[in-house]
FITI-859448 format. One record per residue (C-alpha): residue number from 1; residue in one letter; chain; x, y, z negated. Coordinates in steps of 0.5 Angstrom, whole numbers, plus 500, padded with zeros to 3 digits. Layout:
N
@k->NUM	r->A	c->A	X->X	Y->Y	Z->Z
...
// end
This chain:
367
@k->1	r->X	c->A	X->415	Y->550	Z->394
@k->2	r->X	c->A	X->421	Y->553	Z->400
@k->3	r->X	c->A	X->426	Y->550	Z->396
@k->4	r->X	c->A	X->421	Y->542	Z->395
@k->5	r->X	c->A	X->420	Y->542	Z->403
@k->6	r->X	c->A	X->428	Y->543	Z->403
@k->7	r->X	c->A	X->429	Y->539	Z->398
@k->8	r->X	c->A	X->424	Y->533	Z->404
@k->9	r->X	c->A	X->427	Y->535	Z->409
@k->10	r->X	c->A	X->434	Y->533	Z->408
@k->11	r->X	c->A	X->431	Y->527	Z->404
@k->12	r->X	c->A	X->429	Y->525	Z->410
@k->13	r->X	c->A	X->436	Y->526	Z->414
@k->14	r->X	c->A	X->439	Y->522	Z->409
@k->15	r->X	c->A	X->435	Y->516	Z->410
@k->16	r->X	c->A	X->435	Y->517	Z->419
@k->17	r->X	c->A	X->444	Y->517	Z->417
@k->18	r->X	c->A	X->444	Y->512	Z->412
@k->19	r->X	c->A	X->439	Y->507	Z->418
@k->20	r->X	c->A	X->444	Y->509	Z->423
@k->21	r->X	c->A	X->450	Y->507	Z->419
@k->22	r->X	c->A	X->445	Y->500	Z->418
@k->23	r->X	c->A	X->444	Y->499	Z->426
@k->24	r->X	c->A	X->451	Y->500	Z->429
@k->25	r->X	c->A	X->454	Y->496	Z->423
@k->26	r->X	c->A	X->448	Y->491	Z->425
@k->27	r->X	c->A	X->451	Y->490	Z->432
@k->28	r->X	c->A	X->458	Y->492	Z->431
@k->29	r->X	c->A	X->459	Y->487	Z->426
@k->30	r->X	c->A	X->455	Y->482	Z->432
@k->31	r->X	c->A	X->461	Y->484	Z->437
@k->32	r->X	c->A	X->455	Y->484	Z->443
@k->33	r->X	c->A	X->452	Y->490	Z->446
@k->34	r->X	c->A	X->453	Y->497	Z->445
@k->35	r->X	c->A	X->455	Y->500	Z->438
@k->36	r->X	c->A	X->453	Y->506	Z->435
@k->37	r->X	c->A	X->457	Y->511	Z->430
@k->38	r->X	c->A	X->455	Y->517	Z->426
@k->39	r->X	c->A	X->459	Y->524	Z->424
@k->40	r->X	c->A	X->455	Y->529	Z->420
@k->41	r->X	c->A	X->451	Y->528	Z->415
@k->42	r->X	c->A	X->446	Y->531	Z->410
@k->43	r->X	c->A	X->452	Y->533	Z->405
@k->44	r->X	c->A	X->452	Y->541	Z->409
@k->45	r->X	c->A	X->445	Y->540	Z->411
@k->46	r->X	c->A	X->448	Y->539	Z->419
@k->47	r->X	c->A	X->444	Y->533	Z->423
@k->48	r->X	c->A	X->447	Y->526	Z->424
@k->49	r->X	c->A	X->451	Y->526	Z->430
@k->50	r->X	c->A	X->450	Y->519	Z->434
@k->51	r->X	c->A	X->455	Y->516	Z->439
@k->52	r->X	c->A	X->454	Y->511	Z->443
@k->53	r->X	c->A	X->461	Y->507	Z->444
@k->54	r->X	c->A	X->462	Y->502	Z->450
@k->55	r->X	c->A	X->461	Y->495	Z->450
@k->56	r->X	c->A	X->465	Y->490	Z->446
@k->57	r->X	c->A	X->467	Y->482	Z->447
@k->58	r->X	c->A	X->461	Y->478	Z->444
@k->59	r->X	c->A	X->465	Y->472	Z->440
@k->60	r->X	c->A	X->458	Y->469	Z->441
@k->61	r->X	c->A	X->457	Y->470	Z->448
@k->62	r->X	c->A	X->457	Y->462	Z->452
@k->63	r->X	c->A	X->461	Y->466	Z->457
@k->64	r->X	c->A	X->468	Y->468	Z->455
@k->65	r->X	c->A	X->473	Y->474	Z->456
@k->66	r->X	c->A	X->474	Y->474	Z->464
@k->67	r->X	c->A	X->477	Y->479	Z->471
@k->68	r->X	c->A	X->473	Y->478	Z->476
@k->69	r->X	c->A	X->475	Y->482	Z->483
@k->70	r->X	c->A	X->474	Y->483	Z->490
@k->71	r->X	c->A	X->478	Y->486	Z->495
@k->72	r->X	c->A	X->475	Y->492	Z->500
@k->73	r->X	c->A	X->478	Y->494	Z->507
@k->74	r->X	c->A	X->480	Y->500	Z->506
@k->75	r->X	c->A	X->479	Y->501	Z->513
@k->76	r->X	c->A	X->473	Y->496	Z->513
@k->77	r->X	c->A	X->470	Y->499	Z->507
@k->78	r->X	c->A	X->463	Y->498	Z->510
@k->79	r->X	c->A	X->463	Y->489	Z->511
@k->80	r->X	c->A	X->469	Y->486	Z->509
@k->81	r->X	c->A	X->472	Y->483	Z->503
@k->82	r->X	c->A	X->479	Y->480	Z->504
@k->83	r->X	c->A	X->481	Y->473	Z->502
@k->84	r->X	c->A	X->488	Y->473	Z->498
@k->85	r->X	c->A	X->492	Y->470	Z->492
@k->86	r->X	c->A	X->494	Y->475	Z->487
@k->87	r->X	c->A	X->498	Y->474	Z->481
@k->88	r->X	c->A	X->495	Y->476	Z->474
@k->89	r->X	c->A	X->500	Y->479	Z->469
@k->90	r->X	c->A	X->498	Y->481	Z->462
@k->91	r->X	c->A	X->501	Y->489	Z->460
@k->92	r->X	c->A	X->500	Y->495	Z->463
@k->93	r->X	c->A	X->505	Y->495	Z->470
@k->94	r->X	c->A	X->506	Y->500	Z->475
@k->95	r->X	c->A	X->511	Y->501	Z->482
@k->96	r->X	c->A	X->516	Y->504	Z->476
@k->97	r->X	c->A	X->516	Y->498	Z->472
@k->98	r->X	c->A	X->515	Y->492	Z->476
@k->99	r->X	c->A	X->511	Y->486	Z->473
@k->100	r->X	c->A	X->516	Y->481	Z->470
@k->101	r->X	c->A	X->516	Y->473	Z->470
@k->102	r->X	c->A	X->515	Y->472	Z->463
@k->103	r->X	c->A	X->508	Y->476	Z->463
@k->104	r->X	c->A	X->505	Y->472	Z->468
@k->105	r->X	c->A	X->499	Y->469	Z->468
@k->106	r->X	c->A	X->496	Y->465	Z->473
@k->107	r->X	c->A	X->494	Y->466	Z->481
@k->108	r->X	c->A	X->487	Y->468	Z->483
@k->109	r->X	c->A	X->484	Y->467	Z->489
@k->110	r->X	c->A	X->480	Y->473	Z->492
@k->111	r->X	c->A	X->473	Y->470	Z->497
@k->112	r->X	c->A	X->470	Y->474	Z->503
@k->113	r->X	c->A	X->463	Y->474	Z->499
@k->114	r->X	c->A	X->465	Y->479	Z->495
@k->115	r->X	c->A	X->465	Y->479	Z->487
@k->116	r->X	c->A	X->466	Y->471	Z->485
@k->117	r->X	c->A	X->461	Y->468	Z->481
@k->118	r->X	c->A	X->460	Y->470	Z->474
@k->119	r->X	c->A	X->464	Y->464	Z->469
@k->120	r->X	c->A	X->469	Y->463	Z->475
@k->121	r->X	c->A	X->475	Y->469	Z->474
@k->122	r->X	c->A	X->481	Y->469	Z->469
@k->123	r->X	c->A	X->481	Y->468	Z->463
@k->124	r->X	c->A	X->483	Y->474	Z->459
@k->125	r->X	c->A	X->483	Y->476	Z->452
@k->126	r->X	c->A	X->480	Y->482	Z->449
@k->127	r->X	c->A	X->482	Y->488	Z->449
@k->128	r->X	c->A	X->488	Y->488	Z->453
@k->129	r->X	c->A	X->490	Y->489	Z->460
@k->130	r->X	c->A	X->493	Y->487	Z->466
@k->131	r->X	c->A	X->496	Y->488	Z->472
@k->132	r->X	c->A	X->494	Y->484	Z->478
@k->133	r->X	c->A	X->498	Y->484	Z->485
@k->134	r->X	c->A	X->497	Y->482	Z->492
@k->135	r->X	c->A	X->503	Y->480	Z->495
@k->136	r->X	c->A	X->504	Y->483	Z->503
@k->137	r->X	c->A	X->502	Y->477	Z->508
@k->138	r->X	c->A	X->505	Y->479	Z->515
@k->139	r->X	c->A	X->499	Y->479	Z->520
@k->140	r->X	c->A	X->494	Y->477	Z->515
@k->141	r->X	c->A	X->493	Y->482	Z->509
@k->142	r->X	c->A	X->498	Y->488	Z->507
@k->143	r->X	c->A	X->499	Y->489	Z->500
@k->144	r->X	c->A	X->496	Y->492	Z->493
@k->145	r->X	c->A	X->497	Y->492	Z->485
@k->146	r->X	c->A	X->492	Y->495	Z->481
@k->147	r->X	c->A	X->490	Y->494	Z->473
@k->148	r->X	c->A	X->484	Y->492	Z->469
@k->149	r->X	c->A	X->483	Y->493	Z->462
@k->150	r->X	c->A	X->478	Y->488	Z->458
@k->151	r->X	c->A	X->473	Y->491	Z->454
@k->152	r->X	c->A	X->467	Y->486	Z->455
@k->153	r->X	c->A	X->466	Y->478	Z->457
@k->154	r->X	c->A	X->465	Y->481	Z->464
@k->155	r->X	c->A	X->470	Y->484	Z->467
@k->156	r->X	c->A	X->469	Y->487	Z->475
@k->157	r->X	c->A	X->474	Y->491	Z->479
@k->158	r->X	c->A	X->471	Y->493	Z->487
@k->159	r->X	c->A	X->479	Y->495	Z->489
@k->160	r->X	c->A	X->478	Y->499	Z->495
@k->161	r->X	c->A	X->480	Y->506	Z->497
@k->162	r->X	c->A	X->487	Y->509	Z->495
@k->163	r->X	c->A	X->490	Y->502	Z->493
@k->164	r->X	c->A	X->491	Y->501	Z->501
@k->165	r->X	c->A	X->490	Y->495	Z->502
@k->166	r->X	c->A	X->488	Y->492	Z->509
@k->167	r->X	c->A	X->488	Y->487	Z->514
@k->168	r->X	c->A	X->495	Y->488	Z->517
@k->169	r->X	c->A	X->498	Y->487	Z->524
@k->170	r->X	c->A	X->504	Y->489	Z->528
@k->171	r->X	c->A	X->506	Y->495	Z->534
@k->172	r->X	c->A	X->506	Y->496	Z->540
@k->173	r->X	c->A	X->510	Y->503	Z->544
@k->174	r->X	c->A	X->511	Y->506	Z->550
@k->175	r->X	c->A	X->516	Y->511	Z->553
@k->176	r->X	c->A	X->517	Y->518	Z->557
@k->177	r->X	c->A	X->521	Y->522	Z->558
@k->178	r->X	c->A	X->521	Y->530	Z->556
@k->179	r->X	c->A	X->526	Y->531	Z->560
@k->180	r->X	c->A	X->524	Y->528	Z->567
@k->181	r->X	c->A	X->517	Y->528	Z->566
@k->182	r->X	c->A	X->516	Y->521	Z->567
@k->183	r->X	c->A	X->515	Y->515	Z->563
@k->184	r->X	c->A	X->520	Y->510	Z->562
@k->185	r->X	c->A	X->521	Y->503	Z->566
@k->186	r->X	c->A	X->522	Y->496	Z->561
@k->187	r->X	c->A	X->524	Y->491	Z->562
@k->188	r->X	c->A	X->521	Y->486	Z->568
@k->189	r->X	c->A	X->515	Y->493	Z->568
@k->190	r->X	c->A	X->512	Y->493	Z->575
@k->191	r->X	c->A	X->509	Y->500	Z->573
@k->192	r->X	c->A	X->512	Y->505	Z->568
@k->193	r->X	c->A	X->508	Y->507	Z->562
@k->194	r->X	c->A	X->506	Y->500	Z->560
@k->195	r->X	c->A	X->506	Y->498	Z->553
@k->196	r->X	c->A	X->510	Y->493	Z->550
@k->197	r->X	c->A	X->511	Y->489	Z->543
@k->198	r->X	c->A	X->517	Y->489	Z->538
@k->199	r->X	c->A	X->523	Y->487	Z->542
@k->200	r->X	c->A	X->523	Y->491	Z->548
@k->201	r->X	c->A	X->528	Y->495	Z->552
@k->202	r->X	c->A	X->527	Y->502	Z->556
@k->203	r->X	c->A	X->531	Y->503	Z->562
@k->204	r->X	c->A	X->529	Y->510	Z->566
@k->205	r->X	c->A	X->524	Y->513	Z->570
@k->206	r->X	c->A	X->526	Y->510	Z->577
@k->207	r->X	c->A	X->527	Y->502	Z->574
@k->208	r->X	c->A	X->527	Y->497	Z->570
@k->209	r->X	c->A	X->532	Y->492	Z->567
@k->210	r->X	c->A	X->533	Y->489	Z->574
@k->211	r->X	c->A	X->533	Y->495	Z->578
@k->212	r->X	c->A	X->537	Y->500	Z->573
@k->213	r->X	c->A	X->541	Y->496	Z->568
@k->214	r->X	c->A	X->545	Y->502	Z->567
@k->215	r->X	c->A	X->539	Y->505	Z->563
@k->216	r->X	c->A	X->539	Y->513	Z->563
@k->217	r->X	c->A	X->545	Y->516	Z->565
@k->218	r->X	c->A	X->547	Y->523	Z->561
@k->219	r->X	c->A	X->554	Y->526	Z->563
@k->220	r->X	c->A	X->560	Y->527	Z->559
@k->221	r->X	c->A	X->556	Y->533	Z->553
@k->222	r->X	c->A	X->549	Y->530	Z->555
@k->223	r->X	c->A	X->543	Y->529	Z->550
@k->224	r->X	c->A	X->536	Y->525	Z->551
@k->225	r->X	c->A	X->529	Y->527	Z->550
@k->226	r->X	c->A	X->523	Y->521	Z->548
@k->227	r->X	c->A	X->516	Y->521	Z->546
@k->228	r->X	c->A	X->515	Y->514	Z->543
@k->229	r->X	c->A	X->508	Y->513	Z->543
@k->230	r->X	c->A	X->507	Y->507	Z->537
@k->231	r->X	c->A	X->501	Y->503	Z->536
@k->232	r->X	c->A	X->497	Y->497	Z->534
@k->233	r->X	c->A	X->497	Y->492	Z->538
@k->234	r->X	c->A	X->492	Y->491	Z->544
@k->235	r->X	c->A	X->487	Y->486	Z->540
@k->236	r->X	c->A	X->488	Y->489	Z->534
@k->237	r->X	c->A	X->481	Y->493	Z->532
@k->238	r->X	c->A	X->481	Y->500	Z->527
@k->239	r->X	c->A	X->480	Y->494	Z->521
@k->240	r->X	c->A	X->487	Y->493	Z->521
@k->241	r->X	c->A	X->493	Y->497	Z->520
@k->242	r->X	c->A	X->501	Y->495	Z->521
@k->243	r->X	c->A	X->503	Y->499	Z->515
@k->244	r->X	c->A	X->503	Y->498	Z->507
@k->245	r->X	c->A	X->505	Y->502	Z->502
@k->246	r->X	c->A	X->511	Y->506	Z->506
@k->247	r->X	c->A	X->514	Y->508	Z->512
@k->248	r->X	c->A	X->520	Y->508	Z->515
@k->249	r->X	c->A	X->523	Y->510	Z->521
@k->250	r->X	c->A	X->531	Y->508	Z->523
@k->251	r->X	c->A	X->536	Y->509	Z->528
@k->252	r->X	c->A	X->542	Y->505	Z->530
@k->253	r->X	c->A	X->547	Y->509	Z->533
@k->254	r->X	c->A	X->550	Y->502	Z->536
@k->255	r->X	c->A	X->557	Y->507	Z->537
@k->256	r->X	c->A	X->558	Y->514	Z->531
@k->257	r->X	c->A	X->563	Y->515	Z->537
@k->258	r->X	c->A	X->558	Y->517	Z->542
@k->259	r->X	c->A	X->552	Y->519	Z->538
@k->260	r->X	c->A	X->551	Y->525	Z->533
@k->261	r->X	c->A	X->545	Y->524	Z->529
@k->262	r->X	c->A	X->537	Y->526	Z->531
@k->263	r->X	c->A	X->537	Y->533	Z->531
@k->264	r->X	c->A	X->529	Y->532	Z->533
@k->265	r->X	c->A	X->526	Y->527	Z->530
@k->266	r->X	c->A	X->518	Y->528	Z->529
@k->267	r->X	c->A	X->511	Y->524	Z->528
@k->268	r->X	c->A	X->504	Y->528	Z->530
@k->269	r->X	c->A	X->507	Y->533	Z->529
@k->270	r->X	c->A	X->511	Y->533	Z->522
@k->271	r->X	c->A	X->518	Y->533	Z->522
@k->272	r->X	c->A	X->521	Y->527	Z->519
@k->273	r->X	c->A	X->529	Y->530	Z->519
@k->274	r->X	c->A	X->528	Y->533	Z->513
@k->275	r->X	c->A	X->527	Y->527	Z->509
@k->276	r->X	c->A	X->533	Y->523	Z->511
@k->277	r->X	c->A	X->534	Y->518	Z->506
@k->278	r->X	c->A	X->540	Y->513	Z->504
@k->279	r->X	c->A	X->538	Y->507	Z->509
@k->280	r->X	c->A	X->535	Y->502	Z->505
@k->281	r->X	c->A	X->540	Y->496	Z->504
@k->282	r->X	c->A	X->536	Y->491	Z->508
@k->283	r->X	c->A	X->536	Y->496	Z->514
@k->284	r->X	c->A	X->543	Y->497	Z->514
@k->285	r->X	c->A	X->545	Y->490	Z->515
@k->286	r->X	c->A	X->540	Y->490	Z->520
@k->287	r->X	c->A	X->545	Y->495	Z->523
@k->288	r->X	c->A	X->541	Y->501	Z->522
@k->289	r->X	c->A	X->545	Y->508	Z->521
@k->290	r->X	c->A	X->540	Y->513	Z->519
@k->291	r->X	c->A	X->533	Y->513	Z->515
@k->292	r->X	c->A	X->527	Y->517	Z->516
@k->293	r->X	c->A	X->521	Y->516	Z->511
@k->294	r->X	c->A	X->515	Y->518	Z->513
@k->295	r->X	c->A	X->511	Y->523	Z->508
@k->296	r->X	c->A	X->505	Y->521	Z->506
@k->297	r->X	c->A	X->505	Y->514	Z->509
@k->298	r->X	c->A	X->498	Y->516	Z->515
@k->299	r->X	c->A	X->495	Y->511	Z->517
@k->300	r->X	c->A	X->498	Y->505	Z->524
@k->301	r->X	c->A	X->492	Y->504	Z->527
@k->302	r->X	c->A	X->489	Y->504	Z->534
@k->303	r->X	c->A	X->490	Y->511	Z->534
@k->304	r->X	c->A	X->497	Y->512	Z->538
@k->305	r->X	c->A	X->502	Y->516	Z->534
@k->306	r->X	c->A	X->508	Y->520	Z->537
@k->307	r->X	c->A	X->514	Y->519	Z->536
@k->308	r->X	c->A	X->519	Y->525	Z->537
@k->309	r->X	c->A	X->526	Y->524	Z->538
@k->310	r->X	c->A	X->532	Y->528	Z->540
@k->311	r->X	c->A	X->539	Y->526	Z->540
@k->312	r->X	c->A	X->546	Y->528	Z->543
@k->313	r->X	c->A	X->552	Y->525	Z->544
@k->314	r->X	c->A	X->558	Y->528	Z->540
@k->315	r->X	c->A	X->562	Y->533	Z->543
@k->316	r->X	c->A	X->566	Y->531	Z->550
@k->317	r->X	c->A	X->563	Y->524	Z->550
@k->318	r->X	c->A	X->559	Y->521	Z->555
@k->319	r->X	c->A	X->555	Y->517	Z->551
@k->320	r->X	c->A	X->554	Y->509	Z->554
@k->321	r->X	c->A	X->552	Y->505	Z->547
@k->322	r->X	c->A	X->544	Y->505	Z->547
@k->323	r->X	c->A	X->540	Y->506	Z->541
@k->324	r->X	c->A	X->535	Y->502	Z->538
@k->325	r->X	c->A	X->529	Y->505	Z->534
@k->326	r->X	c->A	X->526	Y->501	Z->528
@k->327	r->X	c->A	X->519	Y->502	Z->525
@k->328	r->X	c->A	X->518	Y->499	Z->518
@k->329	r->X	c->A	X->514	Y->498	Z->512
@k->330	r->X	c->A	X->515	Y->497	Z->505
@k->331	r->X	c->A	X->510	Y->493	Z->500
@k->332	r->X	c->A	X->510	Y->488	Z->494
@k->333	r->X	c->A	X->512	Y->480	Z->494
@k->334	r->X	c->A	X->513	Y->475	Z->489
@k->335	r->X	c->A	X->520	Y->473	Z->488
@k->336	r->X	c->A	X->523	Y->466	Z->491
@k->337	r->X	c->A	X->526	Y->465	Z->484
@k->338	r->X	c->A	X->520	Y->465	Z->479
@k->339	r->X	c->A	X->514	Y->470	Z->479
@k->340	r->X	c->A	X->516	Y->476	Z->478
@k->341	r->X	c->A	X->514	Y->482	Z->482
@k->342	r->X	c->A	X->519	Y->485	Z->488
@k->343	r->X	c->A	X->518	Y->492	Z->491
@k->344	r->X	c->A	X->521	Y->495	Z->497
@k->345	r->X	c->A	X->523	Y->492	Z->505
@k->346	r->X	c->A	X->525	Y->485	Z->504
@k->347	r->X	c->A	X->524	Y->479	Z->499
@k->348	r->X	c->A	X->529	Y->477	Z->494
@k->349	r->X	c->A	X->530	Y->470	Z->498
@k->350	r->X	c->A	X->537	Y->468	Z->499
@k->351	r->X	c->A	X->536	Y->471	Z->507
@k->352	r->X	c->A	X->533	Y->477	Z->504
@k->353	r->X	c->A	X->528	Y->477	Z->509
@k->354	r->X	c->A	X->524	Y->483	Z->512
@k->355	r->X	c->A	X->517	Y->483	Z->508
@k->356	r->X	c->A	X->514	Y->484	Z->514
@k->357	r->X	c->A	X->517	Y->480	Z->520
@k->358	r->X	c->A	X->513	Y->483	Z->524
@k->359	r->X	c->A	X->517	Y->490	Z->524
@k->360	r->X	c->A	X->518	Y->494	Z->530
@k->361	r->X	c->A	X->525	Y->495	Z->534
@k->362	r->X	c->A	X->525	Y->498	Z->541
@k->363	r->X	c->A	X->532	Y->499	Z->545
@k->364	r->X	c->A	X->533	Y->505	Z->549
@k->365	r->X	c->A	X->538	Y->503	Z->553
@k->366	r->X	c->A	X->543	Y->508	Z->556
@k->367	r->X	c->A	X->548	Y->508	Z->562
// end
């Protein structure tokens, strides 16, 4: 009698195996929907094990494969959807391995609605992915590249977060002086301490350009110490940001006869000295001799960031070169010559312009 009920019960657990195998090859075969696969079995007496597999493109489906995405203010994550074009290539990119021409699909454009309307994205084919990019856009958006692996009709993608990206603005700053103890006058400033935008030249604590041409006098040996407060422009709202996907800090030394490199250079706190870096070429034939990338790229906001900075003129000289201070950052844009995906400060168009034009530079002007 022990040995019937046994004998039933794996009777019973070969007929529940063999209707699960029926079931997922029924929708498996169908491609909709969710399939099912089975392990284990009645041979060693073990029940079936029943997984369930993601879903797959339905051929039968009235919508075909396609990417749908929307692009989230990361610093705005609550209310705004950015509009921009992006680029859709087929195969799997990344920073290292940049997206090519002849993987190019098609350009696409993000609403400010949100996820656009089913039947309305990229037509895609299954099982493949792709990589999409949204090229920096001075004053409007910085930039971001993401991928998308198709594994159903529908395919939908909020991007937001760590992919950076942003409404994007330009900065403003303010000097002073650590060794005088007062803020710097600029250019036709009636008070000093006011801020300016991109351009700009700083004289000294007791006048501006008018009223102290000669900027800040040091003597043979001398050295300067500055606090440069950097931050987004006064219209700007905490829903933009000026920097994208890094951050550098330059400095022209206008004369290697008369200036030595920073021997202080910080931001909030982190040193920057440590992470001098070959000048990228585009910043040198912008006369930049020295290049700081900022370490874990923080955000430039409305929120004021301190600029440290230190410089000594080289032994003997009475340093009379100024020194220009630039801020810049680096993102992805599409190239002039096809729709291959550039990375870094400046374009590949025959000017090589700057990816963001609307880069910081500062003049302290020395006498």
């Amino acid at each position: 009698m022990k040995q019937n009920s046994t004998l039933l019960v794996m009777g019973i657990i070969v007929v529940f195996a063999f209707a699960a195998v029926i079931v997922a090859f029924k929708m498996g075969s169908s491609g909709a929907g969710t399939t099912l696969s089975v392990t284990g079995g009645a041979g060693g007496g073990v029940a079936p094990t029943i997984t369930l597999a993601p879903a797959a493109c339905d051929p039968q489906s009235t919508i075909n494969p396609e990417l749908r995405y929307a692009l989230v203010n990361m610093d705005n994550p609550n209310t705004q959807y950015l509009v921009a074009t992006t680029y859709v290539y087929e195969g799997a990119f990344s920073k290292d391995n940049l997206p090519t021409d002849d993987a190019f699909i098609t350009t696409y454009a993000t609403v400010s609605t949100g996820m656009p309307a089913v039947g309305s994205g990229v037509s895609v084919e299954c099982g493949k992915t792709y990589t999409i990019v949204a090229p920096a856009s001075t004053n409007v958006t910085t930039s971001t590249m993401f991928q998308m692996t198709v594994t159903q009709n529908s395919n939908n993608k909020i991007v937001s977060g760590t992919n950076r990206i942003s409404n994007q603005t330009y900065l403003i700053a303010r000097v002073y002086n650590d060794e005088a103890k007062g803020f710097v006058y600029a250019d036709t400033d009636a008070t000093a301490g006011s801020w300016h935008a991109a351009g700009s030249s700083w004289y000294s604590t007791t006048g501006n350009a008018s009223e102290d041409s000669d900027g800040l006098t040091l003597g043979a040996d001398g050295y300067y110490r500055y606090t440069i407060s950097i931050e987004t422009n006064a219209t700007a709202t905490t829903t933009a940001r000026f920097n994208d996907q890094e951050t550098t800090i330059a400095i022209d030394r206008q004369s290697m006869a008369d200036w030595d490199q920073a021997s202080t250079l910080s931001l909030s706190g982190v040193d920057l000295i440590g992470n001098k870096y070959t000048v990228p070429s585009k910043l040198a034939s912008l006369n930049f001799d020295d290049a700081y990338l900022v370490p874990d790229n923080p955000a430039f906001k409305t929120s004021v960031k301190d600029l440290k900075l230190e410089q000594h003129a080289l032994n003997g000289v009475n340093p009379d070169d100024n020194v220009v201070l630039g801020v810049f950052t680096a993102g992805y844009s599409i190239s002039s010559k096809d729709n291959h995906v550039v990375y870094g400060y400046a374009k590949d168009n025959p000017t090589t312009d700057i990816v963001y034009d609307d880069y910081f530079t500062g003049t302290l002007v020395m006498g």
